[in-house]
ZAMARGU-4260 file (C-alpha; in steps of 0.2 Angstrom, whole numbers, plus 5000, padded with zeros to 4 digits):
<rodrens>
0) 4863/5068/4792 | 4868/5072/4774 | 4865/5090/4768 | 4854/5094/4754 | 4861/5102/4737
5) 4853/5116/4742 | 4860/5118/4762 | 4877/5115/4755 | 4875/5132/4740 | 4866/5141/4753
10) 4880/5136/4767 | 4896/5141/4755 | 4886/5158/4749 | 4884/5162/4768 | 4904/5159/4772
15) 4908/5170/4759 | 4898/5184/4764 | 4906/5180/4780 | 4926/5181/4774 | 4918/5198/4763
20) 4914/5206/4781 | 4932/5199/4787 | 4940/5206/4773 | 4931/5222/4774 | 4937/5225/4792
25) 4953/5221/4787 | 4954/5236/4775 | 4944/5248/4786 | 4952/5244/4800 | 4945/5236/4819
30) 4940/5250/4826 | 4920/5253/4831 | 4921/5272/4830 | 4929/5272/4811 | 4914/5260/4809
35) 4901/5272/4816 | 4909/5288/4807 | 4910/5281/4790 | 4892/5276/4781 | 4905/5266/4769
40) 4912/5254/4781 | 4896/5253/4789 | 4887/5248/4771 | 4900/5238/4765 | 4897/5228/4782
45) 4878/5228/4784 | 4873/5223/4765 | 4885/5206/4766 | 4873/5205/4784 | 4857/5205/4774
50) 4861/5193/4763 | 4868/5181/4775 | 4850/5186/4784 | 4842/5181/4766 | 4849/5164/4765
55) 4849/5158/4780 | 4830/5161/4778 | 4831/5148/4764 | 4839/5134/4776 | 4829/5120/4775
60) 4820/5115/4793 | 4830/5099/4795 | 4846/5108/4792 | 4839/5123/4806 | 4830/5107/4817
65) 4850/5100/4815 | 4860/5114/4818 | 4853/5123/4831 | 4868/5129/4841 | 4868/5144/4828
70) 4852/5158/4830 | 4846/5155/4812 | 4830/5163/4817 | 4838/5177/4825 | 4849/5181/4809
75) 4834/5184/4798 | 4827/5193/4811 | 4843/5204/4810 | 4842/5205/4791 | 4821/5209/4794
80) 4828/5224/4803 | 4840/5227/4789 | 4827/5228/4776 | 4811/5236/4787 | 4819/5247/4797
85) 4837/5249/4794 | 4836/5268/4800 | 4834/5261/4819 | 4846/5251/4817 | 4858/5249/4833
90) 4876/5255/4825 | 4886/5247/4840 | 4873/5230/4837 | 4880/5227/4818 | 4897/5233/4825
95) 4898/5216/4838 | 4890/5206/4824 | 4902/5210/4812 | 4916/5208/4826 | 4911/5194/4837
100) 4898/5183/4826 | 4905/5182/4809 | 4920/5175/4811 | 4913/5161/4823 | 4898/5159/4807
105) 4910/5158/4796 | 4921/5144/4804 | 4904/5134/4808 | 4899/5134/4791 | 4916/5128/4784
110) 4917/5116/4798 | 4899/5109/4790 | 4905/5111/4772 | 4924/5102/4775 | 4911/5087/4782
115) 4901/5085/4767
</rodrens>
C-alpha cells in the first residue's frame, strides 16, 4: 500500500518529535529520578509526546487499518491525557514512554518512510 502525502508529512513530523525526546535524554541524562525531580526534563519530554499524540490523531484510517502493530489509538489517548488532565498524569508512565516506546516509534516510522 502506497502512503498518502499526508501519512508520509505527518510520519516524518512524528520521528522527529521522537529523535527530540531521544535527544533530550541524551542531555538530561537516563535516569527516572532526574526525570521526576526536574519539571524541565519532564516538559521538555511531555510536549514532543503531545504532539506525536496530535498527529497521530491526523493518520488517515487506512494508514491506522495498515499499521496496526503500533497503538495509534492509545497514543492520542496518552496525548488526550496530556491536554485534559496533565496534572494526574502518571510521572513513571511518561518516563517508560519516553524510555521504552520512543525509540521503538521512531525506528518504525523510518522503517515506513525509507520504503516510500
Amino acid at each position: 500500500m502506497s502512503l498518502s502525502e499526508s501519512d508520509v508529512q505527518i510520519l516524518r513530523h512524528i520521528a522527529n518529535y521522537c529523535k527530540e525526546i531521544i535527544d533530550t535524554i541524551k542531555v538530561f541524562g537516563n535516569d527516572e529520578n532526574t526525570f521526576c525531580e526536574s519539571f524541565i526534563y519532564r516538559n521538555a519530554v511531555s510536549m514532543p509526546i503531545l504532539q506525536i499524540g496530535e498527529l497521530a490523531n491526523h493518520l488517515s484510517e487506512e494508514f491506522i487499518a495498515e499499521h496496526n502493530e503500533i497503538p495509534w489509538r492509545a497514543i492520542v489517548g496518552m496525548r488526550n491525557r496530556f491536554a485534559h488532565g496533565y496534572q494526574v498524569m502518571d510521572v513513571s508512565e511518561i518516563w517508560h514512554t519516553a524510555t521504552q516506546d520512543i525509540l521503538m516509534l521512531e525506528k518504525y516510522c523510518t522503517r515506513i518512510l525509507e520504503r516510500e
